[in-house]
C-alpha positions as CSV (number, residue, x, y, z in Angstrom):
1,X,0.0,0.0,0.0
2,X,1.1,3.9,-0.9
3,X,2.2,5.7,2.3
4,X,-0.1,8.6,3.4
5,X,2.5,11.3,1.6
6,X,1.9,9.4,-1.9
7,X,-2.1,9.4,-1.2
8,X,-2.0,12.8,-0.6
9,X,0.1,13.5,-3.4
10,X,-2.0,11.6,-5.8
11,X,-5.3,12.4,-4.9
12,X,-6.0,14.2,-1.4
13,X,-3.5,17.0,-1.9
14,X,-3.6,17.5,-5.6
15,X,-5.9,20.3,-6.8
16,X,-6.8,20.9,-11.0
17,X,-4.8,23.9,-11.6
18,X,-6.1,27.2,-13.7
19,X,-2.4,28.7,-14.1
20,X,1.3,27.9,-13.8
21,X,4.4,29.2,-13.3
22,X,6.4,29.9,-16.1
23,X,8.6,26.9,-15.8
24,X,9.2,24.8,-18.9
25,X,8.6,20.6,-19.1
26,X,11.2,19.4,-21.1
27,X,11.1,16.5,-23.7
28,X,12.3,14.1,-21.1
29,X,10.1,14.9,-18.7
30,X,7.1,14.2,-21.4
31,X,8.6,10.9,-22.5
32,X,9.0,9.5,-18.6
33,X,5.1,10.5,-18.5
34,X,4.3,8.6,-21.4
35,X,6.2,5.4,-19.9
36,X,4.3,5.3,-16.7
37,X,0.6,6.3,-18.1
38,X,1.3,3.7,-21.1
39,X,1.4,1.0,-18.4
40,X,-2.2,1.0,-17.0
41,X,-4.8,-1.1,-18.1
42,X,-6.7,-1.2,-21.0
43,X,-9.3,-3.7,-22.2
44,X,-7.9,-6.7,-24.6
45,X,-4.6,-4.3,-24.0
46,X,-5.7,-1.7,-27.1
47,X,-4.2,1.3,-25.6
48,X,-6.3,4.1,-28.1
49,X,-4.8,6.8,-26.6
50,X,-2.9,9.2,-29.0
51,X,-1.1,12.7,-27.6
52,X,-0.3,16.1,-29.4
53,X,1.6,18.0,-26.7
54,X,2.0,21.2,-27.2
55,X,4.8,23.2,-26.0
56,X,5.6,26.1,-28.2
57,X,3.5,29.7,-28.5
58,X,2.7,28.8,-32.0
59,X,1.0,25.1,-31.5
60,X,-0.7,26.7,-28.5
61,X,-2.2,29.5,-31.1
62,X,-3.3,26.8,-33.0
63,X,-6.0,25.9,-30.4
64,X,-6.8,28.9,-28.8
65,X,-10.1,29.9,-31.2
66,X,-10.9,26.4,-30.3
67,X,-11.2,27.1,-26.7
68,X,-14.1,28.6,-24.6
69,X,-13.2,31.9,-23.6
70,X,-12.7,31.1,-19.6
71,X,-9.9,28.4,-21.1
72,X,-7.9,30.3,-23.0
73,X,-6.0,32.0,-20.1
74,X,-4.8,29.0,-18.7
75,X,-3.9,27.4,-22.1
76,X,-1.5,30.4,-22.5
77,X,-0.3,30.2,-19.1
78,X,0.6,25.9,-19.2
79,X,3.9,25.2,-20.2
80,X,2.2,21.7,-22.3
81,X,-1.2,21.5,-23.2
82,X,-1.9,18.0,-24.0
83,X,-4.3,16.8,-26.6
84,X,-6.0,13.7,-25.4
85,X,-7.2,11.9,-28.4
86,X,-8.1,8.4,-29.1
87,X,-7.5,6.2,-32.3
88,X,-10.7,4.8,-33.7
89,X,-8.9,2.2,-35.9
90,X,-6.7,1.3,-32.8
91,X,-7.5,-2.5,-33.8
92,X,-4.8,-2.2,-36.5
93,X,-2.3,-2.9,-34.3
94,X,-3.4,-6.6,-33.2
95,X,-0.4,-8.3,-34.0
96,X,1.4,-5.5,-31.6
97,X,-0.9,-4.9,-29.1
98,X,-1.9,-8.8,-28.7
99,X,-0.1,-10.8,-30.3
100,X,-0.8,-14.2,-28.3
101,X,-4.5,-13.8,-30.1
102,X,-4.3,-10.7,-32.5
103,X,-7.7,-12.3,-34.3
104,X,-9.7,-11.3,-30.9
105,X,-9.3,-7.4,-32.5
106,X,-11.7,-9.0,-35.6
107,X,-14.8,-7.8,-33.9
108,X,-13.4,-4.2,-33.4
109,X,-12.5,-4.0,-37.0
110,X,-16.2,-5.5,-38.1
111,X,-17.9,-3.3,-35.7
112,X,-17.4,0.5,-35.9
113,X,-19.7,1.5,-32.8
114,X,-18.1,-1.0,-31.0
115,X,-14.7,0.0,-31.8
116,X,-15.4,3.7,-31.6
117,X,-17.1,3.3,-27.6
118,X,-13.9,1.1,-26.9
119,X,-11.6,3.7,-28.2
120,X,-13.5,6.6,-26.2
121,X,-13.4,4.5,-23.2
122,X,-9.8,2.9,-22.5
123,X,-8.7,6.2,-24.5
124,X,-10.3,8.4,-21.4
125,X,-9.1,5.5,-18.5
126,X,-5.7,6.2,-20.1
127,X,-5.9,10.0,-19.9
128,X,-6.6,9.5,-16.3
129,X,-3.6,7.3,-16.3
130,X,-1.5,10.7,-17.9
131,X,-3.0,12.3,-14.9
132,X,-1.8,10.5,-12.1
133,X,1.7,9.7,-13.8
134,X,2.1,13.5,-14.2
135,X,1.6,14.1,-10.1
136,X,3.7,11.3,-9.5
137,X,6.4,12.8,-11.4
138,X,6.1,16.5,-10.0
139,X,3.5,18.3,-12.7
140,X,0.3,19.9,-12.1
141,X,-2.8,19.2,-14.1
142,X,-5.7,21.4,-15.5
143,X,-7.9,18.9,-17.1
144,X,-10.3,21.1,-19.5
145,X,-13.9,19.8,-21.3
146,X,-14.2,23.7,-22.6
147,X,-13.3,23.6,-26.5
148,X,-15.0,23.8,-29.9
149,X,-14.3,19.8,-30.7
150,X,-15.4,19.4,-34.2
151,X,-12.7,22.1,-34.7
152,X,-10.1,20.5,-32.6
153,X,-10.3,17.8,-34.7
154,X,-10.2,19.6,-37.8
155,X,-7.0,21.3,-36.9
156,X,-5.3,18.4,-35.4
157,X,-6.6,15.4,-36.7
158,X,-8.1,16.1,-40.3
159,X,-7.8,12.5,-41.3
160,X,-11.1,11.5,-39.1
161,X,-9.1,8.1,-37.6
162,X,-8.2,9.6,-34.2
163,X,-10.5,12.3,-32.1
164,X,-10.0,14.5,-29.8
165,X,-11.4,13.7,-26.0
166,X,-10.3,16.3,-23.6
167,X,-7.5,18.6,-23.2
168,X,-4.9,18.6,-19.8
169,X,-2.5,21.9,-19.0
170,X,0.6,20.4,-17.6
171,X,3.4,22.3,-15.9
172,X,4.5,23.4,-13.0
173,X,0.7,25.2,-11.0
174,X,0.7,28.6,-9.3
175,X,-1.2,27.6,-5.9
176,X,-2.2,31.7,-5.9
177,X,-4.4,30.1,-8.9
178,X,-6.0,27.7,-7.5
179,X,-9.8,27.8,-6.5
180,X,-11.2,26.4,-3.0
181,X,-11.6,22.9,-3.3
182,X,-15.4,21.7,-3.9
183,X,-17.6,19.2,-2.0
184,X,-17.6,15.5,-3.5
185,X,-19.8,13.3,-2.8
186,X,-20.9,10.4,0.0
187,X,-19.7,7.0,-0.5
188,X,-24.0,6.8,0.3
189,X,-24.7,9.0,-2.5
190,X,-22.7,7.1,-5.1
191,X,-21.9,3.8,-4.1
192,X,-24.1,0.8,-3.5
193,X,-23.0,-2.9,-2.1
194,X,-25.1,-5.4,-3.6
């Protein structure tokens, strides 16, 4: 079990940012995120998840008519804003992803709805995942639902095979930023034990 300090860390402690400080997240630091995140679970291992980070002023002012107006500041302000996207056509990769029985990705492949529900569903588990590897590795989040999506995809991925899910600020969070945190609910109001 995770000592009290990593509990906190992970989820008690941690707080969805609205701005950073203007401290950059380098290449490496993306690519050690990637390794953790890529090891949770997915179902039959498809892993649908695909990621634009942006880093640079000018990708950044590539999404920014995209984004709701309230978003937009904190966009500017995050040293990465990740693109959470998820591959449709992830199936293509049987022989990769499962290659013990690659022929199980056959229903996927003959099923768009099926694939497409599977691809939204493991594809948002794993940017969860990208969450909690980023805290464990130092970064703040500011996960953000606020954007024009048809145009999102449009501007980042024209091909129609991947789509766009939600966006995540990553960097480095100015606590002066960050709003009083808000009631959750009762295990009573949302769990039952049959």
């Amino acid at each position: 079990m995770m000592d009290e300090k990593a509990l906190n860390l992970l989820f008690r402690e941690a707080r969805s940012h609205n701005g950073f400080l203007e401290k950059p997240v380098d290449t490496a630091m993306l690519m050690a995120l990637y390794e953790l995140l890529k090891m949770g679970p997915t179902s039959a291992n498809c892993s649908p998840l695909r990621i634009i980070f942006l880093r640079t002023q000018e990708a950044k002012a590539r999404l920014l008519p995209a984004l709701s107006p309230g978003n937009v500041d904190k966009a500017l302000s995050a040293p990465v804003v990740a693109v959470l996207a998820h591959d449709i056509h992830f199936y293509r990769r049987a022989a990769q992803l499962f290659p013990h029985r690659p022929e199980m990705y056959d229903s996927f492949a003959a099923d768009a709805q099926l694939a497409e529900t599977t691809a939204f569903r493991n594809g948002t588990l794993q940017g969860a995942y990208l969450m909690m590897a980023a805290r464990s590795l130092g970064l703040d989040c500011g996960p953000m639902s606020g954007f024009d999506e048809a145009m999102v995809n449009q501007l980042f991925f024209p091909h129609g095979d991947v789509r766009v899910n939600f966006l995540c600020n990553l960097g480095y969070g100015d606590a002066s930023k960050v709003f009083s945190r808000l009631p959750r609910l009762a295990f009573s109001d949302a769990c039952s034990i049959q």
